[in-house]
Each structure stands twice: as structure tokens, then as C-alpha cells.
C-alpha positions as CSV (number, residue, x, y, z in Angstrom):
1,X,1.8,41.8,-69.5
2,X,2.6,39.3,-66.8
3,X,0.1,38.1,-64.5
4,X,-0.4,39.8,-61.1
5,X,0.9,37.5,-57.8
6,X,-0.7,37.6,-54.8
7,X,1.5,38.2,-51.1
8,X,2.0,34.8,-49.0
9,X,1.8,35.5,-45.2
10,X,4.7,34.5,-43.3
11,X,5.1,33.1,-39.5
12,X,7.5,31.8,-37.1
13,X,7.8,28.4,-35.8
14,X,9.8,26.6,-33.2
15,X,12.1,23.9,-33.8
16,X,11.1,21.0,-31.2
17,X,14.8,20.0,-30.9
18,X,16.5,23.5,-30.3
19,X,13.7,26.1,-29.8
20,X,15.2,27.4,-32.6
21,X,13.0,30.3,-34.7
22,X,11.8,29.5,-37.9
23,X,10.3,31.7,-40.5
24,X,7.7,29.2,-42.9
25,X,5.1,30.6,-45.5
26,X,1.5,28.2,-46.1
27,X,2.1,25.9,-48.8
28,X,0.9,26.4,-52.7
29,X,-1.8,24.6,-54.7
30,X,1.5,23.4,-56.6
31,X,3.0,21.9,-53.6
32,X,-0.3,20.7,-52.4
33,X,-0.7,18.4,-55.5
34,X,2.4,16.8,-54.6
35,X,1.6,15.7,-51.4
36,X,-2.3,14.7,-52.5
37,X,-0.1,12.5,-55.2
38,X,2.2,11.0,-52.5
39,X,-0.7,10.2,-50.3
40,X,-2.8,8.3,-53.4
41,X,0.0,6.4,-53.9
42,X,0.0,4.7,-50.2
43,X,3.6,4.7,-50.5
44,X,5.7,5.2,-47.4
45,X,8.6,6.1,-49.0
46,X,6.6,8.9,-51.5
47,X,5.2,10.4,-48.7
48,X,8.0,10.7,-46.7
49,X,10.1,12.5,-50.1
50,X,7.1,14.8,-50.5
51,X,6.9,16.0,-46.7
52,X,10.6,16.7,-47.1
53,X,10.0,18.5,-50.3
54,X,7.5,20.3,-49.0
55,X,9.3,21.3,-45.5
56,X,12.5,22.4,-47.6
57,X,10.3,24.7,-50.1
58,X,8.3,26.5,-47.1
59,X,10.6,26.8,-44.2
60,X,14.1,29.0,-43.9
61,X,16.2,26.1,-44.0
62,X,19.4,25.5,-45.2
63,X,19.1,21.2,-44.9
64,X,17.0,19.2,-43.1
65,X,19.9,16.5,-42.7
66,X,20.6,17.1,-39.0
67,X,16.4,18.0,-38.5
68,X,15.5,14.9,-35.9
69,X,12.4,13.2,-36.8
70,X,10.1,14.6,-34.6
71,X,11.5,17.9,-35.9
72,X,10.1,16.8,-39.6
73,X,6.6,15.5,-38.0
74,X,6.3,19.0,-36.3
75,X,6.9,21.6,-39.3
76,X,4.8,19.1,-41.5
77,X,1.7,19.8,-39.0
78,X,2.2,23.6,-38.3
79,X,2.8,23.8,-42.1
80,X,-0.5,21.9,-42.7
81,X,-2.2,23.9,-40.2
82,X,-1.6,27.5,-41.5
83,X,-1.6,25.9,-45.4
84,X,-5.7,24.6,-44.9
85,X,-6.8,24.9,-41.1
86,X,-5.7,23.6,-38.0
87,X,-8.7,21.6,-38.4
88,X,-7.5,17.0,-39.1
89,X,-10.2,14.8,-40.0
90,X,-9.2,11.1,-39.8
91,X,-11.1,7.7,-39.5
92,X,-10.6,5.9,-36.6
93,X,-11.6,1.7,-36.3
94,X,-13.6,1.0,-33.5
95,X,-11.8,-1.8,-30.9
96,X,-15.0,-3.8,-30.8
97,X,-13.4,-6.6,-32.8
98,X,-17.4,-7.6,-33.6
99,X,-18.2,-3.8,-34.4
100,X,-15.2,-2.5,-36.4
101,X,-17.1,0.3,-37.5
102,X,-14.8,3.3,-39.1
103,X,-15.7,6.4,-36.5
104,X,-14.5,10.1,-38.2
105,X,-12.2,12.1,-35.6
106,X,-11.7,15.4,-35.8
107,X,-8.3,17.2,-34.2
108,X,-7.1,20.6,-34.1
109,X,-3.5,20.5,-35.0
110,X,-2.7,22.7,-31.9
111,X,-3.4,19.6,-29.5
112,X,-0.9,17.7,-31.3
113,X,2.7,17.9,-29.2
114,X,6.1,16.2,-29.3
115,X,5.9,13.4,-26.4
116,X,8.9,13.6,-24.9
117,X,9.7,11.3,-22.0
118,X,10.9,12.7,-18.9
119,X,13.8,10.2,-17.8
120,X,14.8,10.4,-21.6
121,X,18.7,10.1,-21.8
122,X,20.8,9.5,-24.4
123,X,24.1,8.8,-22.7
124,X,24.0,4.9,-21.5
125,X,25.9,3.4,-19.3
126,X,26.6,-0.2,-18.9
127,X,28.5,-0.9,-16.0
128,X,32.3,-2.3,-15.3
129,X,35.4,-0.6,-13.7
130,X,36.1,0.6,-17.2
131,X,33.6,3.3,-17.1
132,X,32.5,1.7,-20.9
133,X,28.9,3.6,-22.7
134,X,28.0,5.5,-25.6
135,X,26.4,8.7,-25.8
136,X,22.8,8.6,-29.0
137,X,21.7,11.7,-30.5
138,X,17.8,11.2,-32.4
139,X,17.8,9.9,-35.7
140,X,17.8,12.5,-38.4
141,X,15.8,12.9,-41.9
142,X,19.1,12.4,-43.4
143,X,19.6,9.1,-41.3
144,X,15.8,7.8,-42.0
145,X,16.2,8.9,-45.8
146,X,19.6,6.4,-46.3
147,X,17.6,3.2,-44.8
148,X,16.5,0.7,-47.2
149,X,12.4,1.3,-46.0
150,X,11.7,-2.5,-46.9
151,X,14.4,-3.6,-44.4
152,X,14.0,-0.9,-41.8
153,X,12.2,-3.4,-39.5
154,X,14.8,-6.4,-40.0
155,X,18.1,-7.2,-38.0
156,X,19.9,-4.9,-40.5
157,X,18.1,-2.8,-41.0
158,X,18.2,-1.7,-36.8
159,X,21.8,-2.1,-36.9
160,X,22.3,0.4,-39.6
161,X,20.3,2.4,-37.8
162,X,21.9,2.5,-34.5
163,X,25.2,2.7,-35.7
164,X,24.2,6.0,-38.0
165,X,23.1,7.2,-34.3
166,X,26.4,6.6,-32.5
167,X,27.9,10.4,-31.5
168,X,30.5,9.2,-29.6
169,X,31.6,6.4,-27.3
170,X,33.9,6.7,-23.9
171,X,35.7,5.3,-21.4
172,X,37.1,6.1,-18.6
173,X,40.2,7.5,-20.7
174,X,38.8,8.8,-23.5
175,X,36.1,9.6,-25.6
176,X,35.8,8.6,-29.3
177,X,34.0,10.7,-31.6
178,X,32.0,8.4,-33.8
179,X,33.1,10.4,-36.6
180,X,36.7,9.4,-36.3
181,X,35.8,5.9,-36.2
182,X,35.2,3.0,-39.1
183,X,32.3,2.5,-39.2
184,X,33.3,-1.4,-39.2
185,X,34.9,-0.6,-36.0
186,X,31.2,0.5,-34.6
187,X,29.4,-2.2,-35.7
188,X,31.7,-4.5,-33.9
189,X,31.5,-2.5,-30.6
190,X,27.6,-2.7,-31.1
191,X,27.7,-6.5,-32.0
192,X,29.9,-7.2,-28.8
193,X,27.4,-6.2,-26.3
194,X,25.6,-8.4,-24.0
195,X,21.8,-9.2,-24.5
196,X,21.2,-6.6,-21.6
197,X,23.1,-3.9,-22.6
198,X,22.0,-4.0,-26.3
199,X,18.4,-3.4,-24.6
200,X,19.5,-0.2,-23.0
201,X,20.2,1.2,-26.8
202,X,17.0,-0.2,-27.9
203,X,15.1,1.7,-25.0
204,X,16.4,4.9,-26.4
205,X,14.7,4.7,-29.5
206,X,12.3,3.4,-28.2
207,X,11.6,6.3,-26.0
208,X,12.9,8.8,-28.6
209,X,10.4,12.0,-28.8
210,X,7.5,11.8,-31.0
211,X,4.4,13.7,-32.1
212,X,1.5,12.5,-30.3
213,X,-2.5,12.7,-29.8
214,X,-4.8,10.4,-27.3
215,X,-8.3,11.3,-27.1
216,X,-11.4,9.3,-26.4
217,X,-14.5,8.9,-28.5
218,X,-17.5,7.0,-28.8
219,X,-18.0,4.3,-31.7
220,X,-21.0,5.8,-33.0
221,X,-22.4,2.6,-34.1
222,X,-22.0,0.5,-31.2
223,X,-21.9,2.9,-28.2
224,X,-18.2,1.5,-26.7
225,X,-16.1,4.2,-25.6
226,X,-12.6,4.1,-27.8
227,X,-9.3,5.6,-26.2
228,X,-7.2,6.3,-29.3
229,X,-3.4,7.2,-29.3
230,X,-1.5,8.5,-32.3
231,X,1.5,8.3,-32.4
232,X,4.2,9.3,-35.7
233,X,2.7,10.9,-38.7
234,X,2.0,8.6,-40.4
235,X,-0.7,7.8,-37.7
236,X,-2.3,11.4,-38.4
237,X,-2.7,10.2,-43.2
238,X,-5.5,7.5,-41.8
């Protein structure tokens, strides 16, 4: 006689990106195990396979390839919080460099949001007659999940990455759907900018939507008052 199974509760969630409707369900003891593995392990790049896993078991989707980053960091957190309460505790180093005393935070999940900047944009222009820019979209889990981790950081590492983020570039003629294009053909465009206008593509990641906390506590050893800013997931496995 097989085993009874108990009913999962179901709720929506919103898709930062889109606004989009989402049905999830908590995750499983199973699924759990996976992640408390991932997180043993320290390793970025485990982690990051066992969110997705987890995201793509519990939530209505299809793929997560065109799911933007902060999309991922989102459904992680409301997943967390309806899996085992809204409830994070984390350890937080005091900035007393002669204290450094390890101060436990807690945060409910519900004051974490998506930071979006307000003059955001991701078409840039960079001047001349011609009309020349590019238009950026966010970089996806399918994006972050191609780059080599250990050379995210390095010169190559940011050019693959801005170059995987190209949707399109325009003139005053025309507009080229990065798509169409080599992808030789876009690295070149890329390398041929100026110092000044390779900044204004930096700034966009740079400024690209994240999930965010700041709080302020007091180091409970030494008395200093600590502002603390989180910033990524990753910031919220301390």
C-alpha cells in the first residue's frame, strides 16, 4: 500500500522584471538538502546551480534563461521565505577594525527589495552627427551561467559579458539587432570605443537592479553603531 502524501500550499509571486504572475509551491526537505550541501561547500559556482535548481523545481517556469538576475535573487528569497519563515539570521562584522566582533542580524525577508535606480537606462548614447549607441538589456541566468566564474572579474571576462548583453546597436540609419550580428563583429564595435564611452556601458551594470537591505545596528561588544548594506545574494549566505 503506498504511503500517504501530504498537500503543498501554493502562492503567487511577482516577477521583478515584468510584473509577471508566478504560481511557486515551498520547497521540500529533498531540495533543501541540496542547497544546505551547496552552501557547505562555499562554492560560488554550487550555489548558484542549486538556487537555479531549486527556482526551476518550485516555480511555473518554462526556463530561467531570459530570468534577469535580480529576477533569480528575488524568487530565491520569497521561495526561502514561504519554504522556512520570512525570518534571515546572518552575522554581521563590526567596522571597528580594533573590535571586529561578529554581531547576529536578523531580517524579515519582506524588507528585502530590488534597488532599482531611478535614472536607470539602458539605451546609451555617445555623441557625434552619426547618431552612434547601443541599446543593454540585464544580464540573464543563462548569461551568468556561460561565464567562466574564475575569470568573471578579469578583462575577459567583462567583455564576454557585455557583449552577451548587447540587444541591439543603431545609427542614425539603422538599427542592428545583436542577433544578426557576429559576435566578432561586436566585440570589435565594443573594443573601438573611447575610454569615456566604454564607461557609460560600465555604469549600466553598474547600476543594474539588485536585491538590497541597509539597516543599522549596534556592535554588541563595543557599543559603535554599524550601518550595514547588502547588496546580491550572496550578501544575504553570511
Amino acid at each position: 500500500m503506498a504511503l500517504p502524501k501530504m498537500s503543498v500550499p501554493h502562492y503567487t509571486v511577482e516577477l521583478p522584471s515584468t510584473g509577471e504572475k508566478l504560481n511557486m509551491r515551498p520547497y521540500l526537505v529533498k531540495e533543501e538538502k541540496v542547497l544546505m550541501i551547496a552552501l557547505e561547500s562555499n562554492d560560488p559556482v554550487q550555489i548558484s546551480e542549486a538556487v537555479r535548481s531549486i527556482i526551476q523545481t518550485c516555480y511555473d517556469l518554462k526556463s530561467m534563461d531570459e530570468l534577469t538576475v535580480f529576477d533569480v535573487e528575488m524568487l530565491f528569497l520569497q521561495l526561502r521565505a514561504k519554504s522556512v519563515g520570512e525570518e534571515m539570521k546572518i552575522q554581521i562584522k563590526c567596522k571597528d577594525e580594533e573590535c571586529g566582533t561578529m554581531n547576529p542580524l536578523s531580517i524579515n525577508i519582506d524588507d528585502i527589495k530590488v534597488l532599482k535606480p531611478e535614472d536607470s537606462n539602458n539605451t546609451i548614447l555617445f555623441g557625434g552627427s552619426e547618431g552612434i549607441g547601443i541599446k543593454m538589456k540585464y544580464p540573464t541566468a543563462e548569461v551568468i551561467g556561460k561565464l567562466n566564474p574564475e575569470n568573471i572579474e578579469s578583462v575577459q571576462g567583462i567583455m564576454d559579458l557585455i557583449v552577451d548583453c548587447i540587444e541591439s546597436i543603431f545609427d542614425n540609419e539603422n538599427v542592428y539587432n545583436a542577433k544578426n550580428e557576429k559576435r566578432s563583429d561586436l566585440v570589435e564595435f565594443i573594443e573601438n570605443l573611447s575610454s569615456e564611452q566604454f564607461k557609460l556601458v560600465q555604469a549600466f551594470f553598474q547600476d543594474s537592479p539588485s536585491v538590497a537591505y541597509s539597516d543599522v545596528f549596534k556592535c554588541k561588544k563595543c557599543g559603535l553603531e554599524n550601518e550595514v548594506e547588502l547588496k546580491g545574494l550572496n550578501s544575504f549566505f553570511s
